[in-house]
N, C-alpha and C positions, 0 to 999 in steps of 0.2 A: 465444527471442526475443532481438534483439539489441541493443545501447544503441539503435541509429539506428531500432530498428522498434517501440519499446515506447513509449507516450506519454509525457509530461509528469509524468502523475501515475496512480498506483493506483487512483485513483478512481473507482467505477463507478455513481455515486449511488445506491447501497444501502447507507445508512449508519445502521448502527445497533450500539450498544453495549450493547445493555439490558442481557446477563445478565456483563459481561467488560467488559477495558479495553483489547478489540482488536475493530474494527469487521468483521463478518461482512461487509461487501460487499470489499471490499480486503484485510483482511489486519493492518492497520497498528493501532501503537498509537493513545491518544488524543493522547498528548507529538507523535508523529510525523504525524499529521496534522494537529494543530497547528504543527508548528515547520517544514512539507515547503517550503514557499517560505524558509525561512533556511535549509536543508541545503547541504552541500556538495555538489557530485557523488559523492564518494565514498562519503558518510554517504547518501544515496539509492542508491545503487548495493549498500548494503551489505543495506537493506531490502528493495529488489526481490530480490537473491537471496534473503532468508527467509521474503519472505512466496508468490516461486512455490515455489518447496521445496514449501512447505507446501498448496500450489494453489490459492494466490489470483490475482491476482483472481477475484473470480466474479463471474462477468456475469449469470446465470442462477438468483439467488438466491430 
């Protein structure tokens, strides 16, 4: 996916942190979905590579 084809935000309203400090529908810390609207592009750009790495989002949770 490429900067101009991926949304706005990682967020796939399945958000839950219950057992961890990284929300199973996204990916993302709690700090970073806290702070996603003060990020840089950069410091977002930096996210979206770790959390598909890791194969988030999940849409399908």
């Amino acid at each position: 996916m490429t900067d101009t084809d991926r949304p706005d935000t990682p967020c796939v309203g399945v958000c839950s942190t219950t057992f961890d400090e990284v929300c199973r529908g996204c990916g993302r810390t709690v700090a970073e979905v806290a702070n996603w609207v003060f990020m840089l592009p950069e410091q977002k750009d930096s996210v979206w590579l770790r959390i598909t790495a890791a194969g988030y989002p999940r849409r399908n949770t």
